[in-house]
N, C-alpha and C positions, 0 to 999 in steps of 0.2 A: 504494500500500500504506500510506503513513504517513497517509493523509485517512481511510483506515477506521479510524483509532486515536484520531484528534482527537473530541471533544466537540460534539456542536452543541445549545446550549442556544436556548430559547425568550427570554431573560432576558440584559441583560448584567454580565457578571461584569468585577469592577475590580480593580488589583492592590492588594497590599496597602497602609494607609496607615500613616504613624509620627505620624500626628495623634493617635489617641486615648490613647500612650501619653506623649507629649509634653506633652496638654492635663491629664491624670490627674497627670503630677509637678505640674507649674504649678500644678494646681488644690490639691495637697497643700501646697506649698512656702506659696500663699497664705493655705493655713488656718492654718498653723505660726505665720505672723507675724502673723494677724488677731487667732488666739489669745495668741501671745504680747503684743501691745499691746496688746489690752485687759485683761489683766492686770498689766502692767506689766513684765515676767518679764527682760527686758533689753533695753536702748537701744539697738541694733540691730535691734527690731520691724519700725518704719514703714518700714524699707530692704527686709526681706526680704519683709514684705507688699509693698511694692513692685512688685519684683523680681516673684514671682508674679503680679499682674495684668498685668505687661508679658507673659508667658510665655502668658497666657490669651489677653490680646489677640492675641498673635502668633499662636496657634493658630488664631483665629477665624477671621483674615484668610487664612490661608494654606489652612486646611482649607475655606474657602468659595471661594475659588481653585482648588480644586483640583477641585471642584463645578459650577463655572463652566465651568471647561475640559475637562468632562468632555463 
């Protein structure tokens, strides 16, 4: 009775990922600070640009990982 209620698609379905919302901050946080140093806006720029690329990188790796093992 409960296989007459399951789905059978042609296509496979994957669960949900927390990459694109992860990669979306990172990629926000980086603009924050690209913008803020080249304006000069405050010496803590180059840190949170920083910081943002490592967050993007991270993304990269992990959500092509995750592509890999799929």
């Amino acid at each position: 009775m409960a296989e007459a209620h399951t789905k059978h698609h042609d296509y496979h379905l994957v669960d949900p990922s927390p990459w694109p919302v992860i990669g979306s901050i990172s990629a926000f946080i980086m603009a924050v600070g690209a913008i803020g140093w080249m304006h000069k806006m405050y010496n803590g720029a180059p840190v949170v640009f920083g910081i943002g690329v490592l967050g993007v990188a991270y993304t990269m790796i992990g959500w092509w990982r995750d592509v890999i093992n799929e």
